[in-house]
N, C-alpha and C positions, 0 to 999 in steps of 0.2 A: 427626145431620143429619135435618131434618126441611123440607118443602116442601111448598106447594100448587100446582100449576101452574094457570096462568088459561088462557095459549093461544087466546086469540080474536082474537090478529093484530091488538090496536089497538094503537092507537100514544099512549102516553103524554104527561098533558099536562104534568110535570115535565119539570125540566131532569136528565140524569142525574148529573151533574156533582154536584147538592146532596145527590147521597146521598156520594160523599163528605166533600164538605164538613157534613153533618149529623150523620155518624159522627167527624169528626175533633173537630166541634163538644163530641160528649158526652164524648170522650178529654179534653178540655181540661177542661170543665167538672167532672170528675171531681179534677184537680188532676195528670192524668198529665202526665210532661215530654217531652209532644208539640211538634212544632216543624212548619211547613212551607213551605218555601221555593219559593218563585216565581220565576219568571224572566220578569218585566216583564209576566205575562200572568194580575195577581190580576181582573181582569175579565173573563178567559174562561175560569180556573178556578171564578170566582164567589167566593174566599176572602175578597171586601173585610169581610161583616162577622164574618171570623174575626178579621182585622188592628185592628176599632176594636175588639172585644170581651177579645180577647189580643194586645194591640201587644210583648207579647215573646215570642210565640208563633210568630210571622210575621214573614216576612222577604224581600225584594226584591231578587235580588242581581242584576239587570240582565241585560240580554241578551246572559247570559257561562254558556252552559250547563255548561262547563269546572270553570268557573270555584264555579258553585254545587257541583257534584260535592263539591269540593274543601269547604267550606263545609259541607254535607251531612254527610260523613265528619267532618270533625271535630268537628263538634255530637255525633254519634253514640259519637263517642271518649272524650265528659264524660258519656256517660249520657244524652244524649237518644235519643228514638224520633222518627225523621227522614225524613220524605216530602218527597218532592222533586219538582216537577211544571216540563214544558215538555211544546209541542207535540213528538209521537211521535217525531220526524225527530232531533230534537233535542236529546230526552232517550235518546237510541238511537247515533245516526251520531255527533254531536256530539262528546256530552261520554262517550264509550264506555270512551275508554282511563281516562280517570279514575275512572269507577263500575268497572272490573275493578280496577286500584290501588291507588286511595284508599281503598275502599271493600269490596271481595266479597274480595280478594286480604287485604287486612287485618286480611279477619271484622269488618267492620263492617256491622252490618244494616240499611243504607237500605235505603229505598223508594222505589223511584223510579217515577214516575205520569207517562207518554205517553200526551196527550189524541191524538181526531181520528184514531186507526188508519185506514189503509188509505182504502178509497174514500170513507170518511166525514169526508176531510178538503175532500171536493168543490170547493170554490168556489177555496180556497188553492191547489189546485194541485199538482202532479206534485212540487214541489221540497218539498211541504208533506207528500206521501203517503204514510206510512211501510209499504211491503211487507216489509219484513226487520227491522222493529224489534225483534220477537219471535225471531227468527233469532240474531242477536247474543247478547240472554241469556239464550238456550238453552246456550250455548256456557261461560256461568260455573257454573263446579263448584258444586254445592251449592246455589244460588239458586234462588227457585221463583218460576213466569212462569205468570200468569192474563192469561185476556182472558172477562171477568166479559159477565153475557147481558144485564143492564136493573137499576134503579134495588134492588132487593130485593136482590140477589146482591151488587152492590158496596158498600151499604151493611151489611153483615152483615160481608162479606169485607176490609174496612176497616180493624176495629177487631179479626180474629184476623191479620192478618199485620202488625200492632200489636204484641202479644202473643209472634209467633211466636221473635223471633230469629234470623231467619234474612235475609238479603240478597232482597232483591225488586224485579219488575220488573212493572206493573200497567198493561192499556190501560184508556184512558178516552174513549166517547164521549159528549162534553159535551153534546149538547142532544137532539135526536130517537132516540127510541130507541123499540121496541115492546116492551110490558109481557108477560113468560112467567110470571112467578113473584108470589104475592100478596105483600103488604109485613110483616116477618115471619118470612120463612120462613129456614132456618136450612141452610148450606152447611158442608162441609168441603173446608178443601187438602189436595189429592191424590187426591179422590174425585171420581172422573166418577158422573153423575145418569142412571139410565136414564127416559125419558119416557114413551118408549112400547114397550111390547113387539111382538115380534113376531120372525118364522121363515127370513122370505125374504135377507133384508138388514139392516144394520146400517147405520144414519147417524149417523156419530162427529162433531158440530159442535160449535163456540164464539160465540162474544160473539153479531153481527146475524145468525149464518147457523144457529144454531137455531130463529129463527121457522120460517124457509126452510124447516130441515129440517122442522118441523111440518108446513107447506101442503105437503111432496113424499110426507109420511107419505100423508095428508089423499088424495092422487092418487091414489097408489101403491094402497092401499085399495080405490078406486071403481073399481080396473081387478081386484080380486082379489090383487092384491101385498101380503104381512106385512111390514113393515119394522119393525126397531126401530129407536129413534132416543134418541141419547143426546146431554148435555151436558159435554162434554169440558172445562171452562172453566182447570183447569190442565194447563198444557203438561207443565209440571215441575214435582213430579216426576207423569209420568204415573202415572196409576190402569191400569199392566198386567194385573191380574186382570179387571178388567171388559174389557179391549181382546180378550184370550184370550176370554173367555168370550162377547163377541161373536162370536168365529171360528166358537168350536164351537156357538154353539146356531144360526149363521143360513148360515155358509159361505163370504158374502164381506162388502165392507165398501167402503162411500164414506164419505170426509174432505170437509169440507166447512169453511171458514176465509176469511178477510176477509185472506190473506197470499201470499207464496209459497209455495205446495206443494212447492219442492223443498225449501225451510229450514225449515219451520214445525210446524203440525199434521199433514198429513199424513207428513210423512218421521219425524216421532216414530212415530205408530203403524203407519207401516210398517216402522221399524226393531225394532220390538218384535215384530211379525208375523213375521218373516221369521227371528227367533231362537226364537221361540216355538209359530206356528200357523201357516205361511204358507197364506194363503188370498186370491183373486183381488181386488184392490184398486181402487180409483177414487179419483181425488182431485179434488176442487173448490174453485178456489180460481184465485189469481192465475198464469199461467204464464208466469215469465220474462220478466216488462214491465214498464215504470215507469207510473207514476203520471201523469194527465193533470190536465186543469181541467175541472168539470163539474158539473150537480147530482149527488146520490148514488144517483136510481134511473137515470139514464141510465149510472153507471159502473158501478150494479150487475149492469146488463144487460153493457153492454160489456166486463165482465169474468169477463162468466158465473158469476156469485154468485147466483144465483137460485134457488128454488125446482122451475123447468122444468128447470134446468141438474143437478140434484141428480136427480129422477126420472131424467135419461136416462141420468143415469152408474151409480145403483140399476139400471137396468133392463141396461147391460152389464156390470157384476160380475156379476148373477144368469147372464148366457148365458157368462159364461167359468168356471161352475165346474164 
């Protein structure tokens, strides 16, 4: 594993979406028996020019998210390597019982790609908003569940859980996203990244909320506060050596996640904590609410996703230890 981090809080002018679809592009081009199936939504996956470029690579199975699972699985059965993409809601709540079935439960290694996580599904709405997507395939034995930070990391992470053999559940947010890492840089599953060091605190974040946790480092800092701050981007299987190793070298620790806190990131590495190191915890993230309609910094405020929301929970771990 190797990485650059950028870290300057801009906001990229890629869609992030094409680092999938750019990675899936060189799989094919390679002659791998890549497949990837849509669900009426090769326009806001961006895969149109996978489908003129490999029209048997690509496939359309309508707005039957069940439906493609099924489809999915059994492509996977003949020997394909098979990604499977609908918005989060959908490729999660939907078509759930079938990816445990057809698919995890049968040892067959889909991929399955929920765009639009969390408040980033903004405009779509509450019904669109997936808090517990991540939740659900936590819950399958053996399968391993990322929520990737900007265009570099999922394009990397693409084409090893490709590779991996194993059942997977991937978020994706397809268009705005702030650039952390340079293009290039080289990730592993099951390894959390540390960013930044430091003494006082520990910031365990994923996908939009390790900018965050960069700007709450950044604070934290200018008041005399060490924070480490780290990249958690696979849930499962966690990287527990570093979660410990967090404990001990700083004392406590805020979660920080685009989800629910009681199913998601946080309750992984507070269940690890609590067998392990227990030490005074914070979690940031969605608390027990649905999903509304709205742009994505107004939800990210309203959901206390923020960077301010992160320093103040940093600064009550530090007074409960």
């Amino acid at each position: 594993m190797s990485f650059t981090l950028i870290g300057k809080h801009e906001k990229d002018s890629r869609a992030m979406r094409d680092a999938y679809v750019t990675a899936v592009h060189d799989l094919m081009a390679k002659g791998e028996p890549v497949v990837h199936i849509d669900c009426d939504l090769e326009g806001c996956s961006n895969v149109g020019k996978l489908a003129k470029e490999f029209p048997n690579n690509v496939y359309n199975a309508g707005i039957a998210e069940a439906n493609a699972m099924g489809i999915a699985a059994g492509l996977t059965a003949t020997g394909k390597t098979v990604f499977m993409h609908s918005f989060g809601p959908f490729a999660s709540r939907r078509a759930f019982d079938q990816a445990f079935m057809s698919a995890a439960y049968a040892g067959l290694p889909v991929h399955v790609i929920g765009s639009d996580p969390g408040v980033c599904a903004a405009f779509n709405g509450g019904t669109h908003m997936p808090f517990e997507d991540m939740a659900l395939y936590l819950s399958v034995p053996d399968a391993v569940v990322i929520d990737p930070t900007d265009y570099a990391m999922l394009n990397c992470l693409t084409g090893k859980l490709a590779a991996s053999g194993k059942f997977s559940y991937t978020r994706l947010v397809r268009k705005g996203f702030t650039t952390v890492y340079a293009d290039g840089s080289d990730f592993e599953i099951g390894k959390g990244i540390e960013l930044r060091d430091g003494k006082d605190v520990a910031i365990i974040a994923s996908g939009i909320l390790v900018d965050e946790a960069l700007k709450a480092e950044e604070a934290l800092k200018a008041e005399g506060i060490s924070a480490k701050v780290v990249d958690m981007f696979t849930w499962k299987p966690l990287d527990e050596e570093l979660v410990k190793k967090c404990a001990a070298e700083c004392g406590c620790i805020v979660t920080a996640e685009n989800h629910q806190v009681g199913c998601g990131l946080g309750s992984v590495v507070a269940n690890c904590l609590v067998k392990n190191a227990p030490v005074p915890m914070e979690m940031v993230g969605v608390q027990d609410r649905f999903g509304q309609v709205g742009p994505e910094d107004f939800l990210r405020k309203e959901y206390n996703l923020t960077a301010d929301d992160i320093v103040a929970a940093a600064k009550k771990a530090i007074s409960r230890k």
